[in-house]
C-alpha positions as CSV (number, residue, x, y, z in Angstrom):
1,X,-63.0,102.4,24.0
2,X,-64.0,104.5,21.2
3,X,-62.1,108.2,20.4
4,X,-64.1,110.9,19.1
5,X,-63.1,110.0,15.4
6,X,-64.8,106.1,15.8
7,X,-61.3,104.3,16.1
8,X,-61.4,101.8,19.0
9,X,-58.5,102.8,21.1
10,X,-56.5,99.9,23.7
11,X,-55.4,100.6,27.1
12,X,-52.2,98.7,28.3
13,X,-52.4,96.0,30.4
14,X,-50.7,97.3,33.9
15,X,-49.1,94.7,36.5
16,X,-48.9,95.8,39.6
17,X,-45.1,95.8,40.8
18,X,-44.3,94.8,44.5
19,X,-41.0,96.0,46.0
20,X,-39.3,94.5,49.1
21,X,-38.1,96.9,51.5
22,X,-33.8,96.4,53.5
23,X,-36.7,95.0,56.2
24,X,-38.2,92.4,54.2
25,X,-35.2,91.2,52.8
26,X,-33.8,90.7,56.4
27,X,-36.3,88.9,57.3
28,X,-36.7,86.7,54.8
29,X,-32.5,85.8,55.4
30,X,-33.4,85.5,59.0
31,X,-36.2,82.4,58.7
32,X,-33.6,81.1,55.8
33,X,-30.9,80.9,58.0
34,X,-33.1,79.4,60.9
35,X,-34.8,76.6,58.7
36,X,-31.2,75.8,58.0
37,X,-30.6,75.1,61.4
38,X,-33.3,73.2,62.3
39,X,-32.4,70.8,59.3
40,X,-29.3,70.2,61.6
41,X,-30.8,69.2,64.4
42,X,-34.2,67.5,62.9
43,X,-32.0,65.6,59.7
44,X,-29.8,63.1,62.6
45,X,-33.3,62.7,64.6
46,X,-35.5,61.2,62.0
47,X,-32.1,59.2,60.9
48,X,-31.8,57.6,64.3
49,X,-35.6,56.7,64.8
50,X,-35.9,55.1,61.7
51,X,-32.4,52.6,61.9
52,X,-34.3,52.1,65.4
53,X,-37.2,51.0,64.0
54,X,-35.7,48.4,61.3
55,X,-33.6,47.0,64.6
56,X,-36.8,46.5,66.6
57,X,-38.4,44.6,63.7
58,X,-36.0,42.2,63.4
59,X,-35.4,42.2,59.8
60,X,-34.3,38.7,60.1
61,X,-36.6,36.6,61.7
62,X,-36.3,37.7,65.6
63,X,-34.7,34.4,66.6
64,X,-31.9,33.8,69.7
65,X,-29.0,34.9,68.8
66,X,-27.0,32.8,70.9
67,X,-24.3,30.7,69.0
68,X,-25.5,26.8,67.6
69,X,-24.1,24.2,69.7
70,X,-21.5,22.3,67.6
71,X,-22.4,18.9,68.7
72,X,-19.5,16.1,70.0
73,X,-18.5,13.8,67.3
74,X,-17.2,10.3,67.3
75,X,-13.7,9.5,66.0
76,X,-12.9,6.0,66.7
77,X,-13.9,3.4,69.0
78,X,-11.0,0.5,70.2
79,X,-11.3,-2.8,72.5
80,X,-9.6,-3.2,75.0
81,X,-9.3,-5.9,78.4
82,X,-10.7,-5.4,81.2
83,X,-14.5,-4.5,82.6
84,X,-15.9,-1.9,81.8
85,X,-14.7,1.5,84.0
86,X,-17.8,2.1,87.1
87,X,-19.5,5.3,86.8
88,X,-18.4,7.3,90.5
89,X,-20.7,9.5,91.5
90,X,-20.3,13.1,91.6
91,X,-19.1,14.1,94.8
92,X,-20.4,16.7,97.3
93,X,-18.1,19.5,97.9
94,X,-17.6,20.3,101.4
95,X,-16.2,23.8,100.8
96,X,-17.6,26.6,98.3
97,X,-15.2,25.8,95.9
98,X,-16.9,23.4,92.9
99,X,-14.5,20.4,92.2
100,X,-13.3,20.1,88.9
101,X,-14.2,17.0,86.4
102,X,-11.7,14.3,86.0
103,X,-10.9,13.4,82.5
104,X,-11.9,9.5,81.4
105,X,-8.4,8.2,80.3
106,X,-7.5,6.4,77.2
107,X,-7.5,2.7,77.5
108,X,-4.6,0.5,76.3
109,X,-6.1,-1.3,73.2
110,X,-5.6,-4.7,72.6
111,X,-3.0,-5.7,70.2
112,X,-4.4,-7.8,66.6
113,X,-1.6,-10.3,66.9
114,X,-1.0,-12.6,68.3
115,X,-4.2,-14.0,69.6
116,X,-5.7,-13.9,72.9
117,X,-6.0,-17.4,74.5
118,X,-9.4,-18.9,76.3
119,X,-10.4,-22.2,77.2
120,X,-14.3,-23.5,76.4
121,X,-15.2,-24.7,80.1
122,X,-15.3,-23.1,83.5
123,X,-14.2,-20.7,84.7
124,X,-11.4,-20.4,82.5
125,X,-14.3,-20.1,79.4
126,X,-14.6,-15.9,80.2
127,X,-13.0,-13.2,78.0
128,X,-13.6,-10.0,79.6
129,X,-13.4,-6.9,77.0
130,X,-14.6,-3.1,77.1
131,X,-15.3,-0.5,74.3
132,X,-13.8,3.0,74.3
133,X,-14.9,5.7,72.2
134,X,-12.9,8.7,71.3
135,X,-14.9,12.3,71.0
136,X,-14.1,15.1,69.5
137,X,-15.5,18.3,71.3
138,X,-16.6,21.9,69.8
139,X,-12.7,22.6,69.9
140,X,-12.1,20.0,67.6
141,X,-8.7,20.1,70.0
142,X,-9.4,18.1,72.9
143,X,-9.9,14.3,72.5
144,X,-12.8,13.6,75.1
145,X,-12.9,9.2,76.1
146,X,-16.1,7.5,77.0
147,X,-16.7,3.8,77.6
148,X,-19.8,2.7,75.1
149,X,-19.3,-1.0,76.3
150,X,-22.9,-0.9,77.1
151,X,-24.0,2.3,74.7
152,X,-27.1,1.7,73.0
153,X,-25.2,2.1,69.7
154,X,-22.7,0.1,70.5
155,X,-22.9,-4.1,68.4
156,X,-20.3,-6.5,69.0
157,X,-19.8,-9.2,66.3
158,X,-18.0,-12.4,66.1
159,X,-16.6,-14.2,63.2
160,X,-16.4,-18.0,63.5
161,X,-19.1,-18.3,66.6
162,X,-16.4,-20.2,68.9
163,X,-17.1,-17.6,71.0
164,X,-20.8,-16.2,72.4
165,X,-21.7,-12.9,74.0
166,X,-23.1,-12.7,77.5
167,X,-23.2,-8.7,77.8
168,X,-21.2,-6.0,79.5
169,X,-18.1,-7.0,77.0
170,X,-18.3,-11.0,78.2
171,X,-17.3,-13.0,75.2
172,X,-17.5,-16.6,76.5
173,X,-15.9,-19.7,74.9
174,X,-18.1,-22.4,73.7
175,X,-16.4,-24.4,70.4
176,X,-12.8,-25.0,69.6
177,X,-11.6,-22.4,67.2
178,X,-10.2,-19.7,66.4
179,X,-12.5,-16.7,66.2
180,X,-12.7,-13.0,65.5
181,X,-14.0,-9.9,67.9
182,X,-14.8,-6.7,66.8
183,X,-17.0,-3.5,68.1
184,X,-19.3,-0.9,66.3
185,X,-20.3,2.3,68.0
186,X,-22.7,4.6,65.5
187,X,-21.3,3.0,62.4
188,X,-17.3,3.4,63.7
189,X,-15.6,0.4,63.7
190,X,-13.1,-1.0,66.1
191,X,-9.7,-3.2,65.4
192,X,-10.4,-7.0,65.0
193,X,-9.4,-8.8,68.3
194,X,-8.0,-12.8,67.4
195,X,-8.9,-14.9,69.6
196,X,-8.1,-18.6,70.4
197,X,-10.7,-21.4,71.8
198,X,-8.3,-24.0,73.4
199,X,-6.4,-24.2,70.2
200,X,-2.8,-23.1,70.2
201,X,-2.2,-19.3,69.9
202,X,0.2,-19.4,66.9
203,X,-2.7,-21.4,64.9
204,X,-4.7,-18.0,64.7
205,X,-3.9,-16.0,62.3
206,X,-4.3,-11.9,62.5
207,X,-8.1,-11.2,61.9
208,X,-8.9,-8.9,58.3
């Protein structure tokens, strides 16, 4: 704007002012305060739903989560005389309470010296023998005994072949001799079992 002399005169800029009344203030504190509550109460919600939501996805692969089965391991397997033990079968309970299992007991293994004696004609030609293995359970505690006479795994082996294998732990004599027994069950060895074939006892010496 221009005066009355030419000179080109400025007007101030003017900014408006705005002033906030005891009211305003008040409520402004109000809604403050009440945000602050909410936070409370909303903060632990969203906290929960979200740990919920990693649980229900399974941030491990969702498998069982039952416990592996630690499975029964063999510790040693031992000859000894005798036929193999007959499988009973489970019997019927004739009251509600379920009879409990009865244990398979160790065998007595036969001794590597001195030498068992058998003749090489019938009937005195039969050696009768069994196989016992010895388990260890998920306890690793509790020795469990089960005959593997007849297991699938199970080889029986001869040294000299005075003696022949007819099954079911038969060893029967066929050559003068002495010879030597011995039983594998899964790669577990038993003791060496001397054996004499109509030759006297003290002529066989313990087998390696």
């Amino acid at each position: 704007m221009c005066d009355a002399a030419g000179s080109i005169r400025v007007r101030p800029l003017q900014i408006p002012k705005f002033c906030l009344t005891e009211s305003a203030y008040a409520v402004i504190g109000q809604c403050s305060m009440l945000w602050r509550r909410r936070s409370l109460v909303i903060g632990p919600v969203v906290v929960f739903v979200t740990a919920a939501a990693l649980l229900s996805c399974g941030g491990g692969g969702g498998g069982s989560t039952s416990a592996t089965p630690v499975p029964i391991s063999l510790n040693s397997v031992v000859i000894c005389a005798g036929s193999p033990p007959i499988v009973t079968p489970t019997p019927t309970p004739t009251t509600p309470a379920t009879p409990k299992p009865t244990p398979t007991p160790a065998c007595v293994p036969v001794p590597t010296s001195p030498a068992l004696s058998v003749g090489n004609v019938s009937p005195g030609n039969s050696l009768q023998l069994n196989a016992q293995g010895t388990f260890a359970g998920a306890d690793k505690k509790n020795a469990k005994f089960r005959d593997v006479t007849n297991s699938s795994n199970t080889l029986w082996f001869d040294q000299t072949g005075a003696l022949t294998y007819s099954g079911n732990g038969e060893w029967i004599g066929v050559t003068s001799g002495c010879d030597c027994i011995t039983a594998s069950t899964g790669g577990v060895r038993s003791q060496s079992i001397s054996v004499a074939v109509v030759v006297p006892i003290a002529s066989c010496t313990p087998c390696p």
